[in-house]
DSSP file (Angstrom, degrees, kcal/mol; ACC not computed):
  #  RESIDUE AA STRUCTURE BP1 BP2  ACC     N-H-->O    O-->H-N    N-H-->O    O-->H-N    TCO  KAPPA ALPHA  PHI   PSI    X-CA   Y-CA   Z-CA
    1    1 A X              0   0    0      0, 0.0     2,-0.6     0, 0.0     3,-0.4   0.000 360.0 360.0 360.0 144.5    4.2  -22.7   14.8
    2    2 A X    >>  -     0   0    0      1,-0.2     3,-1.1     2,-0.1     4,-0.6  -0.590 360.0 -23.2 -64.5  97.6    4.1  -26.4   14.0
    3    3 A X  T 34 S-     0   0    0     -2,-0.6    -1,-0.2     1,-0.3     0, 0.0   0.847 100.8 -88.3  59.1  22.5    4.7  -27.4    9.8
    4    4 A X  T 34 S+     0   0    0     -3,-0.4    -1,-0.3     1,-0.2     4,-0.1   0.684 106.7 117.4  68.1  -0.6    3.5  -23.8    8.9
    5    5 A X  T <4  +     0   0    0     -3,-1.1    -1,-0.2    31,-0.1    -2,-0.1   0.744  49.0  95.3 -87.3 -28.6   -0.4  -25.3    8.9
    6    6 A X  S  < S-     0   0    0     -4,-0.6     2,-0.4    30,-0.1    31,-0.3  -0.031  88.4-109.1 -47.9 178.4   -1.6  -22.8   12.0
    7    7 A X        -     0   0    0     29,-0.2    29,-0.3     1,-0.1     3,-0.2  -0.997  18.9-158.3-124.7 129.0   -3.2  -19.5   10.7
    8    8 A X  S    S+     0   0    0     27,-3.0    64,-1.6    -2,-0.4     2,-0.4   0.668  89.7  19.8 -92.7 -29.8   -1.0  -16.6   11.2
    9    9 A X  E    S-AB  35  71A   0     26,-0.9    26,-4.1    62,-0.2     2,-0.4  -0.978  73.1-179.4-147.3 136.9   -4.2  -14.5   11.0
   10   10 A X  E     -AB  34  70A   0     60,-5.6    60,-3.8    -2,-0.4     2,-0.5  -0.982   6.7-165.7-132.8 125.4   -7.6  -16.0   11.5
   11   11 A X  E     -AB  33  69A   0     22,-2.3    22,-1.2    -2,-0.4     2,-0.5  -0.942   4.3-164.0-124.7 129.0  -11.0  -13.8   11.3
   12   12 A X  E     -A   32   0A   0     56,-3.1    20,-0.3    -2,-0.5     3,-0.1  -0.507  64.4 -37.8 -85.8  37.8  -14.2  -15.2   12.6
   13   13 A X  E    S-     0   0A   0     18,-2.7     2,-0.6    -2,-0.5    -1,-0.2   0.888  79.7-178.0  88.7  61.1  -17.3  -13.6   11.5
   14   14 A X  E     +A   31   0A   0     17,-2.3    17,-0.8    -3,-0.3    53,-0.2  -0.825   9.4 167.7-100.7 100.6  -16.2  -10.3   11.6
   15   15 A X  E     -     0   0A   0     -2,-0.6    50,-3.1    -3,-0.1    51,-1.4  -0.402  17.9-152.9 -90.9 158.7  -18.3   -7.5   10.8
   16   16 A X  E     -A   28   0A   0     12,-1.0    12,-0.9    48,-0.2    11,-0.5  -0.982   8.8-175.4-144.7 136.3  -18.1   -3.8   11.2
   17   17 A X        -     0   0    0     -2,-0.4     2,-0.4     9,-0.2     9,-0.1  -0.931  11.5-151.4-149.6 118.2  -20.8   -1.4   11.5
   18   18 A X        -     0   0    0      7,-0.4     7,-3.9    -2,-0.3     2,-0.4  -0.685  15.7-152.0 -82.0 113.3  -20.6    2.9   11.7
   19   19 A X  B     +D   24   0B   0     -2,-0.4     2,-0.4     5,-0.3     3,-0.2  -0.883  19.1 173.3 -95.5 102.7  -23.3    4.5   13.6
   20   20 A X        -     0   0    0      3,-1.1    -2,-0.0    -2,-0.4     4,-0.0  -0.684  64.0 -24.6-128.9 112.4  -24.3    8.0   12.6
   21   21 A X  S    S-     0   0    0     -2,-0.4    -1,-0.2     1,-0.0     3,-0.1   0.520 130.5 -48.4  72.1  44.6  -27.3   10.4   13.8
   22   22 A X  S    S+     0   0    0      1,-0.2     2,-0.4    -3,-0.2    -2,-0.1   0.317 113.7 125.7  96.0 -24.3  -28.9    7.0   14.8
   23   23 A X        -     0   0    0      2,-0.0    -3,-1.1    -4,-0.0     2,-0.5  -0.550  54.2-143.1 -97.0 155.9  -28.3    5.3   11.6
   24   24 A X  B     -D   19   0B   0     -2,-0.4    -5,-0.3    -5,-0.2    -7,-0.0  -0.866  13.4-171.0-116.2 124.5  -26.5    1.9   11.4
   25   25 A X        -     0   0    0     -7,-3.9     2,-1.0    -2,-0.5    -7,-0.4  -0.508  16.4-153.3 -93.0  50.0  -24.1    1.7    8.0
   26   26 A X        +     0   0    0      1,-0.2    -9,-0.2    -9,-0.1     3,-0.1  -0.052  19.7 176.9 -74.9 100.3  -23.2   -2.0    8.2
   27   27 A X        +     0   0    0     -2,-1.0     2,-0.2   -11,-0.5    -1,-0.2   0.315  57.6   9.4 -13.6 -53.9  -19.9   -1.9    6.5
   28   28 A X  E     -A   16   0A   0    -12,-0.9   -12,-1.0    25,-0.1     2,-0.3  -0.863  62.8-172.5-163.3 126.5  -18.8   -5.4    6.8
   29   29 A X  E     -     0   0A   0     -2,-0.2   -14,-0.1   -14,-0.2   -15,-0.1  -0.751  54.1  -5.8-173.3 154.7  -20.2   -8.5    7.7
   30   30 A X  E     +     0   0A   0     -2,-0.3     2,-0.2     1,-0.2   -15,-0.1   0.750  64.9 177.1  57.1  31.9  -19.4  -12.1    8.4
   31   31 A X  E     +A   14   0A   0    -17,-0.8   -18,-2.7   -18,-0.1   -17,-2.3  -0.333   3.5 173.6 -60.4 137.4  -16.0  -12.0    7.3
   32   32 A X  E     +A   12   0A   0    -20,-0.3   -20,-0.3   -19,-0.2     2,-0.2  -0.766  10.2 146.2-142.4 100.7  -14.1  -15.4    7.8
   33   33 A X  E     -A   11   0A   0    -22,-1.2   -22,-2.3    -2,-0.3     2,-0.6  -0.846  36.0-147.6-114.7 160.5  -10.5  -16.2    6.6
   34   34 A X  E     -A   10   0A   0     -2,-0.2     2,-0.4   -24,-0.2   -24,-0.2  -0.982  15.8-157.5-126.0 108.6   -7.6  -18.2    7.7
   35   35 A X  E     -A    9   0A   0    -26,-4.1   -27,-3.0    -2,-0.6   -26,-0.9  -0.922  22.2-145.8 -78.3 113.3   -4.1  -16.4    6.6
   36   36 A X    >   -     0   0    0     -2,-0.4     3,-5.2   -29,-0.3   -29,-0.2  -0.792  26.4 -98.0-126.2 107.9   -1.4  -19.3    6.5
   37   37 A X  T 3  S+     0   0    0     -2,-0.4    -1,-0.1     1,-0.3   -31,-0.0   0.036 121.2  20.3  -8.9  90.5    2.4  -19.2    7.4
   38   38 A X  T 3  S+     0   0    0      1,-0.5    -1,-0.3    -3,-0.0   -34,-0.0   0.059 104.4 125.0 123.2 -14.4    3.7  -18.8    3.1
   39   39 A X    <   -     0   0    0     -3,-5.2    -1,-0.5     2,-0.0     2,-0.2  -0.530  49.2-153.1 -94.7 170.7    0.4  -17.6    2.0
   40   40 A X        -     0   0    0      2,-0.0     2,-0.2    -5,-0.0    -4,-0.2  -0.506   4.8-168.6 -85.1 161.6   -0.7  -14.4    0.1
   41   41 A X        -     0   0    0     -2,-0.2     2,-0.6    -6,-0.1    -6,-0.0  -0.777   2.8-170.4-160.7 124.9   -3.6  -13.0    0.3
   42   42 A X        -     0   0    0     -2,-0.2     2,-0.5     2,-0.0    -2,-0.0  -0.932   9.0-165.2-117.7 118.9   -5.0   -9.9   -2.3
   43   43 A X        +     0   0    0     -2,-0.6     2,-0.4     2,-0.0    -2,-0.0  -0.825  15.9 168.2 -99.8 116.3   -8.0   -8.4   -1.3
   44   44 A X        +     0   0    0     -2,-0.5     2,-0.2     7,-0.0    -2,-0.0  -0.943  10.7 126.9-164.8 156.7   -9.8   -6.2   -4.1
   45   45 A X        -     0   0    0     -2,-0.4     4,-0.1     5,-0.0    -2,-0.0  -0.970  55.2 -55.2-168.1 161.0  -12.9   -4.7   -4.5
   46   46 A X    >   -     0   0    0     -2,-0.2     3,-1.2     1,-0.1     2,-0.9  -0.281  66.7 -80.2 -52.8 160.3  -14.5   -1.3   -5.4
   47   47 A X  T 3  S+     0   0    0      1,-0.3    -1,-0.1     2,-0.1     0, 0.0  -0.547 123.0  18.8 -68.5 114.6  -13.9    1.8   -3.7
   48   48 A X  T 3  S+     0   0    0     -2,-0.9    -1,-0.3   -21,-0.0    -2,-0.1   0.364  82.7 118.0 120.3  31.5  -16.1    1.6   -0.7
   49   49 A X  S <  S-     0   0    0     -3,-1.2    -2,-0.1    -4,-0.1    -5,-0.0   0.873  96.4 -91.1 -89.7 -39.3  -16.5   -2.0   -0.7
   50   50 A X  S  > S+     0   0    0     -4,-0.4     4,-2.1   -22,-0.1     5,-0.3   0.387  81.4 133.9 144.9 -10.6  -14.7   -2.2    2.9
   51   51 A X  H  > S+     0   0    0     -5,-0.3     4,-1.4     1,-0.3     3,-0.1   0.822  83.4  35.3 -23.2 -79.6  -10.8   -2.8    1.9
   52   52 A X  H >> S+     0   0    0      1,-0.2     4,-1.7     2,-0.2     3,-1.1   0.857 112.2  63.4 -36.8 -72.0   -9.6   -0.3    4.3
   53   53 A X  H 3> S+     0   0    0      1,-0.2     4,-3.4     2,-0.2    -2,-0.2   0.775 107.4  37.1  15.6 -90.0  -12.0   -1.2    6.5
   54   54 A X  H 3X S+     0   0    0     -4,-2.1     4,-1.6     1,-0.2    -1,-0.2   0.663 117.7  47.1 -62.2 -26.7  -11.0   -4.5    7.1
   55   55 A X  H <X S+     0   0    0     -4,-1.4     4,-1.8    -3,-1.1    -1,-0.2   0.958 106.5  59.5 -69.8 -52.2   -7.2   -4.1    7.0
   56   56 A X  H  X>S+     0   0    0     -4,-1.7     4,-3.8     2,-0.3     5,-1.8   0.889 111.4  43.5 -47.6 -60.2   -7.6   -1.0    9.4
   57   57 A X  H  <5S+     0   0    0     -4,-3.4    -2,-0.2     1,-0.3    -1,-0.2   0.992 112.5  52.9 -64.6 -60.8   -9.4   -3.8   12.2
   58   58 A X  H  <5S+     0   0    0     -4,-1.6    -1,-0.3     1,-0.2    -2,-0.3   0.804 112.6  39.4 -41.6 -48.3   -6.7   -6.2   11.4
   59   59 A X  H  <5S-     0   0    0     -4,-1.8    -1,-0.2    -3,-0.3    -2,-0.2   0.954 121.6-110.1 -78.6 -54.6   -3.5   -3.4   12.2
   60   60 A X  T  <5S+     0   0    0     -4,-3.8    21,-0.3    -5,-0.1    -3,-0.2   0.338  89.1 117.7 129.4  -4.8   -6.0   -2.2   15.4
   61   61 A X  S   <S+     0   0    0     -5,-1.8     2,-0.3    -4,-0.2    -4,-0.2   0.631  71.3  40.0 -88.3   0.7   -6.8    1.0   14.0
   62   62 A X  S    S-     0   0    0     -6,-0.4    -1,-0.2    -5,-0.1    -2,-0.0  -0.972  88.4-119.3-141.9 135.7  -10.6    0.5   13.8
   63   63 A X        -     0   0    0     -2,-0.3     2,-0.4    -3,-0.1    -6,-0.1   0.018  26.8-123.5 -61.4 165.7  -12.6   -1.4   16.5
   64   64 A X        -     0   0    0     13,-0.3   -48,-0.2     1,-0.1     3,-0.1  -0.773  17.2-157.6 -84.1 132.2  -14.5   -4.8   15.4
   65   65 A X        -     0   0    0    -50,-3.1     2,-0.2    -2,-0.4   -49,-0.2   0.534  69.6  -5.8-124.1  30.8  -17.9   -4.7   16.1
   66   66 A X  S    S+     0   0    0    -51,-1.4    -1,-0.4    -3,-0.1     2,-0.1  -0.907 104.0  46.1-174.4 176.6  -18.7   -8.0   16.3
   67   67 A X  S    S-     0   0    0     -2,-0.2     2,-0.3   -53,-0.2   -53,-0.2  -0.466  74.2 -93.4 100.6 164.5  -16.5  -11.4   15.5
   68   68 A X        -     0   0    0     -2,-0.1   -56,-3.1     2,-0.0     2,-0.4  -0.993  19.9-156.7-156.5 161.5  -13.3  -12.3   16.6
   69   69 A X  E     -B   11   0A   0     -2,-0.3     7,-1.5   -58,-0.2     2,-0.4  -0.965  11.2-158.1-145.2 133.4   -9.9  -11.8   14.8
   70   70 A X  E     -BC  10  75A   0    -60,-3.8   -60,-5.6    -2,-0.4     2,-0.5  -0.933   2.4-159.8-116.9 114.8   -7.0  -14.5   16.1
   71   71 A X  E >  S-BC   9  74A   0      3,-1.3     3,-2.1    -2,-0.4   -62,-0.2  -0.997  79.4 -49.4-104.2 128.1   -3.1  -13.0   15.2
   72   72 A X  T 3  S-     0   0    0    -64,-1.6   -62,-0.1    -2,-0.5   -65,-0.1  -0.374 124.3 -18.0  47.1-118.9   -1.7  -16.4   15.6
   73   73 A X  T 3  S+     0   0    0     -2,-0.2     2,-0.3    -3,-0.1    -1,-0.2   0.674 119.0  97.7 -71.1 -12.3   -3.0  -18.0   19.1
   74   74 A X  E <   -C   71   0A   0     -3,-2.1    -3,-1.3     1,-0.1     2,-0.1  -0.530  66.6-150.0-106.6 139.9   -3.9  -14.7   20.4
   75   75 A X  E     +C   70   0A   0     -2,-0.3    -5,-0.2    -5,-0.2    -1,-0.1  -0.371  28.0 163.1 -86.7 150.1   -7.3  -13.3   20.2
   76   76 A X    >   +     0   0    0     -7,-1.5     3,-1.8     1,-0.1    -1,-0.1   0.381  34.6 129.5-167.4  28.8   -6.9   -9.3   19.9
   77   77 A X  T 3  S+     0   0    0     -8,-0.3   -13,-0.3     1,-0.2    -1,-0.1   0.706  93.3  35.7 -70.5  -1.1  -10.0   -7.9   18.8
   78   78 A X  T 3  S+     0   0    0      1,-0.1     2,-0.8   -15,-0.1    -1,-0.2   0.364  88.6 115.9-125.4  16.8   -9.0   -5.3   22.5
   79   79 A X  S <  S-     0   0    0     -3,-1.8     4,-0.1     2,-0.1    -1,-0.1  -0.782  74.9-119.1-117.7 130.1   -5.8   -5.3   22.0
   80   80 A X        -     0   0    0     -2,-0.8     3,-0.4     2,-0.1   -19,-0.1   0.237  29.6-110.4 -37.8 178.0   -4.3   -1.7   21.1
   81   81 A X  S >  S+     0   0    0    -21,-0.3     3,-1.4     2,-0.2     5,-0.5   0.894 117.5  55.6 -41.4 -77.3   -2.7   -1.3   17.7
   82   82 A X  T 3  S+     0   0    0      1,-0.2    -1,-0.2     2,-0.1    -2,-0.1   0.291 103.0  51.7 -63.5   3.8    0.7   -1.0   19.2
   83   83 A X  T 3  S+     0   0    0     -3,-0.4    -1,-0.2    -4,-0.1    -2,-0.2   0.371  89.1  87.2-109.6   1.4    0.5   -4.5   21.2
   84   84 A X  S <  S-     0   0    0     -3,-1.4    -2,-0.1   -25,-0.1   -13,-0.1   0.674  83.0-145.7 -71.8 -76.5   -0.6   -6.4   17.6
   85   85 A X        +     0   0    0      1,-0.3     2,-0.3    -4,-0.1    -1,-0.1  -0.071  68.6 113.3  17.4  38.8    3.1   -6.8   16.8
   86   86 A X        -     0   0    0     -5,-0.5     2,-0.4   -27,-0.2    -1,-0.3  -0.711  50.4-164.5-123.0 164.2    1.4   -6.2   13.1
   87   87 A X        -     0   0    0     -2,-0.3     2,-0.5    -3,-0.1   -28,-0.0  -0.989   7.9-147.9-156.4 173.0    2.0   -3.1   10.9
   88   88 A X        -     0   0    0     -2,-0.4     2,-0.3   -29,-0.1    -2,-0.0  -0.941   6.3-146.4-126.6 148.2    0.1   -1.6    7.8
   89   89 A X        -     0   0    0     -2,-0.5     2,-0.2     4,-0.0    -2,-0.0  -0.863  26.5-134.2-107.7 143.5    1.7    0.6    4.7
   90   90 A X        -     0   0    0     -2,-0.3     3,-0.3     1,-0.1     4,-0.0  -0.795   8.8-144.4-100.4 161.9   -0.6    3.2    3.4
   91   91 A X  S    S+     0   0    0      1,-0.3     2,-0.2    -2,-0.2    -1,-0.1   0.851  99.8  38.3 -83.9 -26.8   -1.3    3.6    0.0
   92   92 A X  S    S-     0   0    0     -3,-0.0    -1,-0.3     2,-0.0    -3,-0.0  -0.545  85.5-150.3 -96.8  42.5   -1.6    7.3    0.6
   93   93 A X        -     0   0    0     -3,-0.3     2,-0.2    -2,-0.2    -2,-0.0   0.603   5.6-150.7 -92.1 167.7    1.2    8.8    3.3
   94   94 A X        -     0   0    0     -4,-0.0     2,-0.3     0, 0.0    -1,-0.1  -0.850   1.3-149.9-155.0  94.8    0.3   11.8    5.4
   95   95 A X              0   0    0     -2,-0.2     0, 0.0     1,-0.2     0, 0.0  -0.622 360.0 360.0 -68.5 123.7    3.1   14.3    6.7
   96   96 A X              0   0    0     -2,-0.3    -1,-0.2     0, 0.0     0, 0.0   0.263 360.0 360.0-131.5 360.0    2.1   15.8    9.9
């Protein structure tokens, strides 16, 4: 990337919304950030507010359902988990 000004992760009006027994939980919606070669970004909220949520779509581990979410030039709101070249730490680990 060119003088570090691209967005490493860019999300476009991204919402997420759980349907269950007919009823629509919308989750998320109209998220829009630019993440920036050097930058931070802290995300915090109550529990249930969407944290997870939103991180989960970014890594690939929860579909978008609507929006589009750019790692670097590449668009990947269909692309599996394991092709994002992204990874996630949980706060909670899970031995299986």
């Amino acid at each position: 990337m060119e003088n570090g000004s691209e967005a490493l992760i860019r999300l476009d009006q991204v919402s997420k919304v759980f349907i269950t027994d007919e009823v629509e939980t919308h989750a998320l919606a109209g998220i829009h950030f630019e993440l920036k070669k050097g930058e931070y970004l802290s995300i915090a909220g109550p529990s249930g507010c969407g944290k997870s949520t939103l991180l989960r779509m970014v890594a690939g581990l929860e579909a978008i359902s609507a929006g589009t979410l750019f790692i670097g030039e590449r668009q990947v709101n269909e692309v599996p988990a394991k092709d994002r070249d992204i990874a996630m730490v949980f706060q909670n680990y899970a031995l299986y």
